[in-house]
C-alpha positions as a Markdown table, in Angstrom:
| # | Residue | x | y | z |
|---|---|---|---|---|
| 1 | Unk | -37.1 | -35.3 | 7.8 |
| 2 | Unk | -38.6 | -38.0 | 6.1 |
| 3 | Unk | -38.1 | -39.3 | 2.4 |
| 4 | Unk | -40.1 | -41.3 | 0.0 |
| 5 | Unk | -39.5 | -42.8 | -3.2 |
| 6 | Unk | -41.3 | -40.5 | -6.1 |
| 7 | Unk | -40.5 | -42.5 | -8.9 |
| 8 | Unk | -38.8 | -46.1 | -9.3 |
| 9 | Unk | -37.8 | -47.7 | -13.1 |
| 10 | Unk | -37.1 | -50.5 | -13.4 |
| 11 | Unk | -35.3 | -51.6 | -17.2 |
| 12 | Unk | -33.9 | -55.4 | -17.6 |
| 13 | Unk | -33.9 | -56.1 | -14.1 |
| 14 | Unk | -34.2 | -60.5 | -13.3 |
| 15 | Unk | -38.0 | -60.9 | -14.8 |
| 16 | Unk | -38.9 | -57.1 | -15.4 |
| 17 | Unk | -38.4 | -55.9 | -19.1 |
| 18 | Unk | -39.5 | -52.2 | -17.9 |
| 19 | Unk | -41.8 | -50.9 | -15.3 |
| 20 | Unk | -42.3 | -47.5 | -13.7 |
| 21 | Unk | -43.8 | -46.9 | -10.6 |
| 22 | Unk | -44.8 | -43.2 | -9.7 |
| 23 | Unk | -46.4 | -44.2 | -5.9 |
| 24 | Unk | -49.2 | -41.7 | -4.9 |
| 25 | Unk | -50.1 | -43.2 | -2.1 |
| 26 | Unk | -48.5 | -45.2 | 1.3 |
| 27 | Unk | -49.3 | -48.8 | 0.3 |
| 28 | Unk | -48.3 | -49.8 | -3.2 |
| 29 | Unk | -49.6 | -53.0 | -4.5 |
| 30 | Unk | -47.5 | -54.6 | -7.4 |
| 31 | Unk | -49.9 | -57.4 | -8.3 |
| 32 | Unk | -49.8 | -60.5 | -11.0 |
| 33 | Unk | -49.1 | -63.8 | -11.4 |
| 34 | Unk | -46.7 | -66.1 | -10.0 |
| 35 | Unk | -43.4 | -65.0 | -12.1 |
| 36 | Unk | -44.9 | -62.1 | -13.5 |
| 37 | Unk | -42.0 | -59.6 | -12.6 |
| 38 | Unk | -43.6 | -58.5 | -8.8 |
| 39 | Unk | -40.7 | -60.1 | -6.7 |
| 40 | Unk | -38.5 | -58.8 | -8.9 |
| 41 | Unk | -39.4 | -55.1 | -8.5 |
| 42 | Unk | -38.9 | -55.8 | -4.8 |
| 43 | Unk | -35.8 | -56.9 | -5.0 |
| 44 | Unk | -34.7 | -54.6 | -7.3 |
| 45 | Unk | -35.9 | -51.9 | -4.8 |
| 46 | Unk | -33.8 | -53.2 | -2.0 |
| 47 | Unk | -30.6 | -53.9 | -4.5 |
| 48 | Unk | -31.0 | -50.0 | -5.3 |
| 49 | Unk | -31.2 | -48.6 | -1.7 |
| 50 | Unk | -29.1 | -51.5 | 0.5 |
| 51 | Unk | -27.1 | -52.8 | -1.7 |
| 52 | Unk | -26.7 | -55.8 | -4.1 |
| 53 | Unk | -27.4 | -58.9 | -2.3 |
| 54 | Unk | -25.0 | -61.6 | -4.9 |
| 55 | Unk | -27.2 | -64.6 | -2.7 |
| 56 | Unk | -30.1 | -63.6 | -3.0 |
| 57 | Unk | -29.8 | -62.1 | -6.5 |
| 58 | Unk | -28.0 | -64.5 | -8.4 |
| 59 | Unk | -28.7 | -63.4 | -11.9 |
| 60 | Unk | -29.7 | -59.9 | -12.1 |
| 61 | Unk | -30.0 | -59.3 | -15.6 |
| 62 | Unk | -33.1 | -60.3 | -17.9 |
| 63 | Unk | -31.8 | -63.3 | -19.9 |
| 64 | Unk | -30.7 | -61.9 | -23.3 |
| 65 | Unk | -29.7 | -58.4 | -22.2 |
| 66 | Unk | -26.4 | -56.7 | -22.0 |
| 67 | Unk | -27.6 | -54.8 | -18.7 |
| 68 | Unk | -30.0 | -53.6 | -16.6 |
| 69 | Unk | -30.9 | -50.3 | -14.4 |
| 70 | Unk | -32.6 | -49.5 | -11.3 |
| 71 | Unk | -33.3 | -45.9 | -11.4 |
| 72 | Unk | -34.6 | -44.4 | -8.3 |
| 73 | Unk | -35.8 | -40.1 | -7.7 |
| 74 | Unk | -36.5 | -39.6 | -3.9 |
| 75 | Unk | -38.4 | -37.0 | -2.5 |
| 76 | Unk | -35.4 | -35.1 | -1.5 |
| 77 | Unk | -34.2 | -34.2 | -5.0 |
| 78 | Unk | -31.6 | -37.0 | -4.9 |
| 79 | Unk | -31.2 | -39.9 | -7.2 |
| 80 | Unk | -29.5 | -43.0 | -7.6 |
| 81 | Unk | -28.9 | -45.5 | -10.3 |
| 82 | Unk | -27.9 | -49.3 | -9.2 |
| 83 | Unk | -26.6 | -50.7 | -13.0 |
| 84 | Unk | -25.6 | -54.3 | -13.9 |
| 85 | Unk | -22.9 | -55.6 | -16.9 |
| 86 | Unk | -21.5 | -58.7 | -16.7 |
| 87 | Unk | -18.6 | -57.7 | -15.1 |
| 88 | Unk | -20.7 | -56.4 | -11.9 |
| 89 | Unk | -22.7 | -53.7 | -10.6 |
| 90 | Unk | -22.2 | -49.9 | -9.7 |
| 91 | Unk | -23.9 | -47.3 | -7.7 |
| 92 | Unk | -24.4 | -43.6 | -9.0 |
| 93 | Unk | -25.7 | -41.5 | -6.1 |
| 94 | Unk | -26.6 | -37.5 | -6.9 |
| 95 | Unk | -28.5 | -35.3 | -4.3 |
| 96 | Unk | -30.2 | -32.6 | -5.3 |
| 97 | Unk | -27.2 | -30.3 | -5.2 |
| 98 | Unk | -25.4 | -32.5 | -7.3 |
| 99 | Unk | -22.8 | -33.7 | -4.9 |
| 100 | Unk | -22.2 | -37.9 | -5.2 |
| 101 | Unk | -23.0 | -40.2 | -2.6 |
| 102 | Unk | -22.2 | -43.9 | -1.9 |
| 103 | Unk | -23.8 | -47.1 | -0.4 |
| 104 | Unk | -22.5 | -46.2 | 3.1 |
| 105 | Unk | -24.5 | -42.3 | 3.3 |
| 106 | Unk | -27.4 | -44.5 | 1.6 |
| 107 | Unk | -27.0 | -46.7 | 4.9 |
| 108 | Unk | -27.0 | -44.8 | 7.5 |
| 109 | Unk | -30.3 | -43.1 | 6.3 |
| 110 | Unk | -32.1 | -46.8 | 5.7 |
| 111 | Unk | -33.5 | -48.6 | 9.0 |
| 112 | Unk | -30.7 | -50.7 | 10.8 |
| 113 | Unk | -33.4 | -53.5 | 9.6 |
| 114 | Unk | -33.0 | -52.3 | 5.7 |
| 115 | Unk | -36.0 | -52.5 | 4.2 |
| 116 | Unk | -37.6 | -55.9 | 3.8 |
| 117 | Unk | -40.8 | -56.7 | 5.8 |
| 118 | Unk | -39.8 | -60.0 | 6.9 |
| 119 | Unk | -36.4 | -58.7 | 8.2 |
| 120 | Unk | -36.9 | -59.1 | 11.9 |
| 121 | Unk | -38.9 | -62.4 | 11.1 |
| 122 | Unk | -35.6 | -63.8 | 9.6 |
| 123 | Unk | -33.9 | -63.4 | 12.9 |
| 124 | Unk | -32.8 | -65.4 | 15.8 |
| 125 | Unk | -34.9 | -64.9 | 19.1 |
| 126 | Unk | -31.4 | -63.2 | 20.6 |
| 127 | Unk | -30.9 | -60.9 | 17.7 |
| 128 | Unk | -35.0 | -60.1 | 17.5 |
| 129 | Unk | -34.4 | -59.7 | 21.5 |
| 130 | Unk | -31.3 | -57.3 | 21.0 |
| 131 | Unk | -32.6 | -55.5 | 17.8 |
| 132 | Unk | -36.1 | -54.8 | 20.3 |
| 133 | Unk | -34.5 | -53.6 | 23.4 |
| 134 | Unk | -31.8 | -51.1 | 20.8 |
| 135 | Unk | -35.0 | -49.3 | 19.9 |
| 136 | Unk | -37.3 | -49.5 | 22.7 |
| 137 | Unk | -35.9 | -46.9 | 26.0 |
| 138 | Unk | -36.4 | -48.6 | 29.2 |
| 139 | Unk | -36.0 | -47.2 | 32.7 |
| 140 | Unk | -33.3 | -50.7 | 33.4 |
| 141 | Unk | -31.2 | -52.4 | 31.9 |
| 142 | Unk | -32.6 | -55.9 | 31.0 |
| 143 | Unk | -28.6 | -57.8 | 31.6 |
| 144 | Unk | -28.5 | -56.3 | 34.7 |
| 145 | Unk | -31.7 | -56.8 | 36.6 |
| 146 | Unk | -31.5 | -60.2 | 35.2 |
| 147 | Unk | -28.0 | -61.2 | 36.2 |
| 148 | Unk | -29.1 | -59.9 | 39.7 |
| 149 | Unk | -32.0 | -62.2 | 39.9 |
| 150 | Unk | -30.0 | -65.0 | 38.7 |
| 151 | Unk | -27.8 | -64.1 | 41.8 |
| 152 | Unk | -30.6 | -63.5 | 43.7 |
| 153 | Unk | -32.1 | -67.2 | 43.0 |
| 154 | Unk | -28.5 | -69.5 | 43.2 |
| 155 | Unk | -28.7 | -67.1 | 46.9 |
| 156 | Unk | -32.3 | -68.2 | 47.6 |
| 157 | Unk | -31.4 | -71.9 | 46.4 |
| 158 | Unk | -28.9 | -72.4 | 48.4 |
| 159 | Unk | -30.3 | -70.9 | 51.2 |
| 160 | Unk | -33.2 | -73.7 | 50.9 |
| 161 | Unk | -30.9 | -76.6 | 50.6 |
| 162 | Unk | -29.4 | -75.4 | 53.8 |
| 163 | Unk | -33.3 | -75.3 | 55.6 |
| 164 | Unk | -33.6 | -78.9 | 53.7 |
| 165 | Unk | -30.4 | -80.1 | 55.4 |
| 166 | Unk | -31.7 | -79.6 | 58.9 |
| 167 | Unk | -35.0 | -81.3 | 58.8 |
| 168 | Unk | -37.3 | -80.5 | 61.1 |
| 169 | Unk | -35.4 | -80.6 | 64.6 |
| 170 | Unk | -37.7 | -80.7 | 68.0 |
| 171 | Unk | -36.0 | -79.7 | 70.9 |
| 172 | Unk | -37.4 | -81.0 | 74.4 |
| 173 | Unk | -38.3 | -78.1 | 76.5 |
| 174 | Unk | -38.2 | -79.9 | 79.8 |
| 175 | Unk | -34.6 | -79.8 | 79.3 |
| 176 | Unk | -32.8 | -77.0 | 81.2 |
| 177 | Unk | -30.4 | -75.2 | 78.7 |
| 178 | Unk | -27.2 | -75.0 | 81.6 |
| 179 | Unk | -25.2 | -77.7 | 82.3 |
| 180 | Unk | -24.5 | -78.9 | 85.6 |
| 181 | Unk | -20.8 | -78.5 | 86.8 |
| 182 | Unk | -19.3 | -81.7 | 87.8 |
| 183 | Unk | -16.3 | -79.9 | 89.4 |
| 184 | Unk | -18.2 | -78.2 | 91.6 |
| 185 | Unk | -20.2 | -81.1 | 92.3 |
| 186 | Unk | -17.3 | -82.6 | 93.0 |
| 187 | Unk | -15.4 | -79.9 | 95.2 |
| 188 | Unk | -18.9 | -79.3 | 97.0 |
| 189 | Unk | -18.3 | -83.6 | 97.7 |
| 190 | Unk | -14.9 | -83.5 | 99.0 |
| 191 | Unk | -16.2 | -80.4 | 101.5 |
| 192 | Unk | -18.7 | -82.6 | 102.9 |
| 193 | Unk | -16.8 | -85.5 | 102.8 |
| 194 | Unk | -13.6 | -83.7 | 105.0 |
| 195 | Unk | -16.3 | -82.6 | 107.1 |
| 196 | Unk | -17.7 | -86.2 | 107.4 |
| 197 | Unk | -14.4 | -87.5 | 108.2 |
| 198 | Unk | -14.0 | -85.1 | 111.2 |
| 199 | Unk | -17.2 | -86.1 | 112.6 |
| 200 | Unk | -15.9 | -89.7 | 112.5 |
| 201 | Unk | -12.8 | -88.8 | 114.1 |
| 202 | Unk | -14.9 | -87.5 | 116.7 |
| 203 | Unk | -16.9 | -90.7 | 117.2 |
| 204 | Unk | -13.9 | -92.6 | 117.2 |
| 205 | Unk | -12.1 | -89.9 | 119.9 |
| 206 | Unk | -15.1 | -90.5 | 121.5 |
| 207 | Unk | -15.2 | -94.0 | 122.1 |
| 208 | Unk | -11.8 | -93.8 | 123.3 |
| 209 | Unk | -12.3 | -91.7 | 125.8 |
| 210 | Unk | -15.3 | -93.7 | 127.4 |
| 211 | Unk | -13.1 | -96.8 | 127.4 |
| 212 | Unk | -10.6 | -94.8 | 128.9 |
| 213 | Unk | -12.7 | -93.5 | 131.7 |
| 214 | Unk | -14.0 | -97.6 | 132.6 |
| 215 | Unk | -10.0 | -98.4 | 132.4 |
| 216 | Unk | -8.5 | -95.1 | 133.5 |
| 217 | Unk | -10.0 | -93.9 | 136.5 |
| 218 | Unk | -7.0 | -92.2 | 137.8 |
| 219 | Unk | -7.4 | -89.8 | 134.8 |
| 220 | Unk | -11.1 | -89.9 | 135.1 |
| 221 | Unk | -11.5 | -86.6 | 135.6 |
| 222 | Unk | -9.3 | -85.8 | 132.6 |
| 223 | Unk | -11.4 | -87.6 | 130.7 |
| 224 | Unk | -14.7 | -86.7 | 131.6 |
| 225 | Unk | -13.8 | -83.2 | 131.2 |
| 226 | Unk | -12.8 | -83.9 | 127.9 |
| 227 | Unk | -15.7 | -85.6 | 127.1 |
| 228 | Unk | -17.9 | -83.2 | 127.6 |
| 229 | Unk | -15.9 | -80.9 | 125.2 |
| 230 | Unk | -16.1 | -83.8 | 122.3 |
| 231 | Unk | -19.7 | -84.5 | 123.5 |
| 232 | Unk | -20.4 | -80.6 | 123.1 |
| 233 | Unk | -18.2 | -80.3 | 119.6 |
| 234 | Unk | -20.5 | -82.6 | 118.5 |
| 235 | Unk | -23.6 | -80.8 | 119.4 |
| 236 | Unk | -22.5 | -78.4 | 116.7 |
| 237 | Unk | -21.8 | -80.9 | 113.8 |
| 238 | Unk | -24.6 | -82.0 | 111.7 |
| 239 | Unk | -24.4 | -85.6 | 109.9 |
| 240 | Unk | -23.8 | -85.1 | 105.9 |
| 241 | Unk | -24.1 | -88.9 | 105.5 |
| 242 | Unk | -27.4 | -88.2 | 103.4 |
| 243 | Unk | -26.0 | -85.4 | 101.6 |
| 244 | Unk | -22.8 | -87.2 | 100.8 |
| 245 | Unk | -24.9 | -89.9 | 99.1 |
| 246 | Unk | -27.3 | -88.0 | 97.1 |
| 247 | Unk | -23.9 | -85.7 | 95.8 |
| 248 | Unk | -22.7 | -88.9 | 95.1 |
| 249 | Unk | -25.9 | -90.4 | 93.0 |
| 250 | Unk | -25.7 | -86.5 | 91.5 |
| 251 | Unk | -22.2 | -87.0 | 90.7 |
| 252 | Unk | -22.8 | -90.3 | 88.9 |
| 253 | Unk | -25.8 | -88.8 | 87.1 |
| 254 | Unk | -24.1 | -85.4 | 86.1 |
| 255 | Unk | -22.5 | -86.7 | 82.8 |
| 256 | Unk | -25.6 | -88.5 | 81.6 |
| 257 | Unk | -27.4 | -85.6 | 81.8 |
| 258 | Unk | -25.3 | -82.9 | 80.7 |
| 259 | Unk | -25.3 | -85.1 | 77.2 |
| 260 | Unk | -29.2 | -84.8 | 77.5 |
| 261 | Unk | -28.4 | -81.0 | 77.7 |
| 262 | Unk | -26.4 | -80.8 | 75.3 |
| 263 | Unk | -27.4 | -82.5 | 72.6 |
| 264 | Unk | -30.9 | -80.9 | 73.6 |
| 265 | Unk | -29.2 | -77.3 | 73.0 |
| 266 | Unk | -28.1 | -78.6 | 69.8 |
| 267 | Unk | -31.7 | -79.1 | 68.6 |
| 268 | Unk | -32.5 | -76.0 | 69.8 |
| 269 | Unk | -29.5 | -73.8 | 67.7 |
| 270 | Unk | -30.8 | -76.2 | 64.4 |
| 271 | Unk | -34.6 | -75.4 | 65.0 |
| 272 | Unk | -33.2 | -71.5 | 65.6 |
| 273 | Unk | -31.6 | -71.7 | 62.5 |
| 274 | Unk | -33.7 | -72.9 | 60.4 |
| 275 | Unk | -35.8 | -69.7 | 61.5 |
| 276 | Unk | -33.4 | -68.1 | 60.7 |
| 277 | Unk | -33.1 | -69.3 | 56.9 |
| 278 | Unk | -36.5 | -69.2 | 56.1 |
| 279 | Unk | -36.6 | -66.1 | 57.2 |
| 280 | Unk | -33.5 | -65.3 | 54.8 |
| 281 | Unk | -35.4 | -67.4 | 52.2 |
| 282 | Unk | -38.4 | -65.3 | 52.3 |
| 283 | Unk | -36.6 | -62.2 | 52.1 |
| 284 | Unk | -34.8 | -63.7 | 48.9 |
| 285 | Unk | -38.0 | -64.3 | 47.7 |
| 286 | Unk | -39.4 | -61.0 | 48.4 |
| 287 | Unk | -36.5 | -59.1 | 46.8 |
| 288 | Unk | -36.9 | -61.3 | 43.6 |
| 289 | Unk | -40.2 | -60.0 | 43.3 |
| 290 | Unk | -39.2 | -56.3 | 43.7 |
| 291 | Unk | -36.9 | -56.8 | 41.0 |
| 292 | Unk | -39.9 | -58.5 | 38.8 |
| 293 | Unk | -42.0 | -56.1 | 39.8 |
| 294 | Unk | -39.7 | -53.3 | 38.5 |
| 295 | Unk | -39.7 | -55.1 | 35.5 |
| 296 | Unk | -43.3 | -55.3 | 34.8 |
| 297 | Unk | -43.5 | -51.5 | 35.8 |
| 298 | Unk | -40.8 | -50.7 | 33.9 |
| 299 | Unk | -42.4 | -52.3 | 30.6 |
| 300 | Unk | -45.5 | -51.0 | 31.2 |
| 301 | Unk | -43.7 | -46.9 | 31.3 |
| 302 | Unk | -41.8 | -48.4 | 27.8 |
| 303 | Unk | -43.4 | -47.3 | 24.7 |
| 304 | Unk | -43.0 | -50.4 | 22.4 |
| 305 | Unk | -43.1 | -50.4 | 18.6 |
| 306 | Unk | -46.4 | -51.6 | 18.4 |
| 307 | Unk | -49.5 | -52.5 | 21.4 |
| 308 | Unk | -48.9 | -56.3 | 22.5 |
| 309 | Unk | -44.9 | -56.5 | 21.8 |
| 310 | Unk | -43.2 | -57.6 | 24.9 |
| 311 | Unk | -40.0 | -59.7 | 25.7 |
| 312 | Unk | -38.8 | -62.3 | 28.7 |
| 313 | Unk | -34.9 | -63.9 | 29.3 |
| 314 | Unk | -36.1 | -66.2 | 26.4 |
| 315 | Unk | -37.2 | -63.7 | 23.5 |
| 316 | Unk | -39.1 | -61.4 | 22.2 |
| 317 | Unk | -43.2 | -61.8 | 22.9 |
| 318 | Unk | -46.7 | -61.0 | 20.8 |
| 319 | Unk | -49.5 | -60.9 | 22.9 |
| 320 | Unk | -48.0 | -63.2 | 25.2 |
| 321 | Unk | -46.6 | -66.0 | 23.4 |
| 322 | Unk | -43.2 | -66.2 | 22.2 |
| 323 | Unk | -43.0 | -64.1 | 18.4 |
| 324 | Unk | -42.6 | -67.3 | 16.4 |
| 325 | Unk | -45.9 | -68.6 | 17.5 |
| 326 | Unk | -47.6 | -65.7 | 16.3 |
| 327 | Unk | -49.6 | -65.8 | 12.9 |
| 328 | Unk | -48.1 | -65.1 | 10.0 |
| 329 | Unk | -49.9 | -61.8 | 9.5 |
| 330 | Unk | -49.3 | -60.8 | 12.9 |
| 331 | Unk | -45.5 | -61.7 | 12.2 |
| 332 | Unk | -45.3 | -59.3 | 9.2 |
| 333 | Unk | -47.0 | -56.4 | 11.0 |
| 334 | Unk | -44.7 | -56.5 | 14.1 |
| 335 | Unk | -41.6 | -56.8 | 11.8 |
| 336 | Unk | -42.9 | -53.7 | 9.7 |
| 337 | Unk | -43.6 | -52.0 | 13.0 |
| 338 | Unk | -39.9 | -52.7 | 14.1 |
| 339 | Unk | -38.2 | -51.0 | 10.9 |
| 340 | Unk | -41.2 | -47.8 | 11.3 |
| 341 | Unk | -39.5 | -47.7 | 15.0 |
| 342 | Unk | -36.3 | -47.3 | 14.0 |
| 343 | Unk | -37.5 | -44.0 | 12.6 |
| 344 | Unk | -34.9 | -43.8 | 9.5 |
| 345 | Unk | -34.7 | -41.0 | 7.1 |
| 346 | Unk | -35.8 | -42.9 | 3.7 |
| 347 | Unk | -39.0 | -44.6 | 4.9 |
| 348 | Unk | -39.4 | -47.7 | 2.7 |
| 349 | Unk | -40.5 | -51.0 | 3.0 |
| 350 | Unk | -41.2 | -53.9 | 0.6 |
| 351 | Unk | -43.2 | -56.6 | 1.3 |
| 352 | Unk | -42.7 | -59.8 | -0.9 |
| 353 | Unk | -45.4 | -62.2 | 0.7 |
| 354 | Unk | -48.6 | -59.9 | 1.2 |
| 355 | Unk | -51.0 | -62.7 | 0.8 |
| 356 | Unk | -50.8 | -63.7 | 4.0 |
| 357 | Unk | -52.6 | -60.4 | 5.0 |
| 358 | Unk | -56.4 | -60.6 | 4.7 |
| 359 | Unk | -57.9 | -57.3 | 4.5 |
| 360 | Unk | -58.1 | -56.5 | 8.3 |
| 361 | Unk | -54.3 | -56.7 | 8.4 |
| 362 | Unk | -53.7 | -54.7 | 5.2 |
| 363 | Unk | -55.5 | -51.7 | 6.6 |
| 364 | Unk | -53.5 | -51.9 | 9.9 |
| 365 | Unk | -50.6 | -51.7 | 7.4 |
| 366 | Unk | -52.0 | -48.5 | 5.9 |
| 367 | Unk | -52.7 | -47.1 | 8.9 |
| 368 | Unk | -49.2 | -47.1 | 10.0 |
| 369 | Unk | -47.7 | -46.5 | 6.8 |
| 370 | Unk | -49.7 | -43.5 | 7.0 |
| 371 | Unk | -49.1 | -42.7 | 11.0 |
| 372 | Unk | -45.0 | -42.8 | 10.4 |
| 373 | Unk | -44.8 | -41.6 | 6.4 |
| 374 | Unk | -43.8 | -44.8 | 5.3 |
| 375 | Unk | -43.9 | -46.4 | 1.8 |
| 376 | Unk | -45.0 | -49.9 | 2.0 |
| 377 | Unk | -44.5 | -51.7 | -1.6 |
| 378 | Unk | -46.7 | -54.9 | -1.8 |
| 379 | Unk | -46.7 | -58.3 | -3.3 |
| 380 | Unk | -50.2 | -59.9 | -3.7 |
| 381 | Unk | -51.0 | -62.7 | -6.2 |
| 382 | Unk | -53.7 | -62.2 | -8.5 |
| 383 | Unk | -54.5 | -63.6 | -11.3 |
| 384 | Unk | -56.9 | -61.1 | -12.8 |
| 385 | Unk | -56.5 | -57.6 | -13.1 |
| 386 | Unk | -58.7 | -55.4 | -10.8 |
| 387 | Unk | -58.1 | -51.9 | -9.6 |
| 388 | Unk | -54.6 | -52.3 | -9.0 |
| 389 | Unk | -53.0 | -49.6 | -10.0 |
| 390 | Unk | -49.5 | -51.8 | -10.6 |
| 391 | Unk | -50.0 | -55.1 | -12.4 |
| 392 | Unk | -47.5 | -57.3 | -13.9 |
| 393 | Unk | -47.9 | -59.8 | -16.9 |
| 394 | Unk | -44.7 | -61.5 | -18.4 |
| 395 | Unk | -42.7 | -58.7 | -16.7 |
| 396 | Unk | -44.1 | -55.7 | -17.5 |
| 397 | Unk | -46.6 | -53.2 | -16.4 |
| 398 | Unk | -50.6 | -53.5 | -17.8 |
């Protein structure tokens, strides 16, 4: 249920001798002069329903008064009376059953934003920020997804450096990727070589034997016989002398060219792995878009106090600039929007610099005054009387 103000007086109050307002409509314009007492209705407005404000009202009774009164009826049957003496203020609260209320019921049916205009103006871009997203329902939490593409960007960063690090490695591919054994080289050598050193035991047996058949004829026989066995082993063995040395140039070689290999295959595991982190990176960087992505879709579900509010890490955003570079009228419609969002039951608003509305931006005020059954009291300079319906002169109504 919503509640409006049905009749405000004002008696004594900073500049106002005695005014009373009976609003009959959604936007109320006190207008006047510089000092005429317009400010001061304002203000006495809020000192009535928030609370008295000893900064921002620093001398709350007319000079050359005992006192003054703020006397407020709301549509609910309730009333409330804020008075000043010199020794303070006090608060007289009566619904319409008669029962008394205090400053803290009054509170928690005002807008967390109280009721000036220029409230969420006032505030710093993390408390605009916080004060948005405690009115607006999203589908995420904003902390969250963003600590998780923090996370998800220190991850992709590093993974970068790492791809950075590397360079560009090329890896020969005439290279073969084994290394040769040396041992078995080696072993394979000594096989041949024992085999070699038969052979010449056999050349040498050999030679023997036919000096021994010129100088031995008695054992001639003996040794022709066993000549023909050597000379017949022989037949069977093949001469490694060529195999020997190219297993030996192999040998010498092996070392050199298993560093080839190796430092090749090193190459080869950097260029693999730097596959391997771009591939990493771009999944990173595909994962940081789903979470943007579920973002921007999960804005665009969000029903936001007013068409062309919007917020980043940074702060709240108009129209897609940050809030404080917004004009000043647009400024004091999104903050009125703000409070109309925070849908409290007394719906009041006061409004202390309305000239920096033109009439384009005071009809969008109406129009949501009107939409959300809020009373919007107004502040315009004049220095003529037209067809206000409120104007002040020295402090009082005319």
């Amino acid at each position: 249920m919503s509640t409006n103000i049905t009749e405000a007086t004002l008696k004594n109050f900073q500049k106002v001798s005695f005014a009373k307002i009976e609003p009959s409509g959604n936007l109320i314009v006190l207008a006047g002069k510089n000092g005429a007492g317009k400010t001061s209705t304002n203000d006495g407005l809020e000192a009535a329903l928030t609370g008295h404000n000893g900064r921002n009202i620093k001398r709350p009774i007319k000079d050359g008064h005992g006192k003054a009164t703020i006397d407020i009826k709301l549509s609910d049957g309730s009333t409330l009376i804020r008075g000043y003496t010199p020794s303070g203020t006090t608060l007289k609260g009566l619904d319409a059953e008669g029962n008394k209320f205090g400053q803290r019921d009054l509170d928690a049916r005002i807008s967390s934003l109280g009721i000036d205009g220029r409230k969420f103006i006032s505030l710093g871009e993390k408390e605009q920020l916080a004060a948005l997203l405690s009115i607006v329902d999203l589908p995420f939490k904003p902390a969250e997804l963003d600590a998780e593409r923090k996370r998800l960007e220190a991850h992709r960063l590093s993974v970068g450096q790492q791809g950075k690090a590397l360079g560009d490695p090329h890896a020969d591919p005439n290279i073969p990727t084994e290394e040769t054994s040396v041992s078995e080289l080696l072993g394979e050598y000594r096989k041949l070589e024992s085999a070699q050193q038969d052979r010449n035991k056999y050349l040498t047996d050999l030679n023997e034997s036919q000096y021994k058949v010129q100088d031995l004829e008695r054992q001639l026989e003996v040794a022709r016989e066993h000549l023909a066995n050597v000379t017949e082993s022989l037949g069977h063995m093949s001469d490694y002398s060529a195999d020997l040395d190219a297993l030996r140039i192999q040998i010498n070689t092996a070392e050199d060219a298993n560093a080839s290999i190796r430092a090749n295959n090193q190459v080869r595991e950097q260029a693999q792995r730097k596959l391997e982190l771009r591939a990493e990176y771009e999944a990173l960087t595909e994962s940081i878009k789903a979470l943007d992505q579920r973002k921007v879709d999960g804005l665009a579900q969000a029903e936001m106090p007013i068409e062309g509010l919007n917020f980043d890490d940074e702060g709240v955003l108009y129209q897609g600039v940050p809030f404080s570079r917004a004009s000043g009228r647009e400024q004091l419609i999104v903050s009125c929007a703000m409070i109309m969002a925070t849908n409290p039951e007394i719906r009041v608003i006061v409004i202390r610099d309305g000239n920096v509305l033109d009439m384009e931006g005071m009809e969008i005020l109406q129009s949501m005054a009107e939409a959300t059954d809020f009373q919007i009291f107004i502040e315009l300079v004049k220095e003529d009387k037209g067809d206000e319906e409120y104007f002040f002169a020295e402090g009082e109504l005319v």
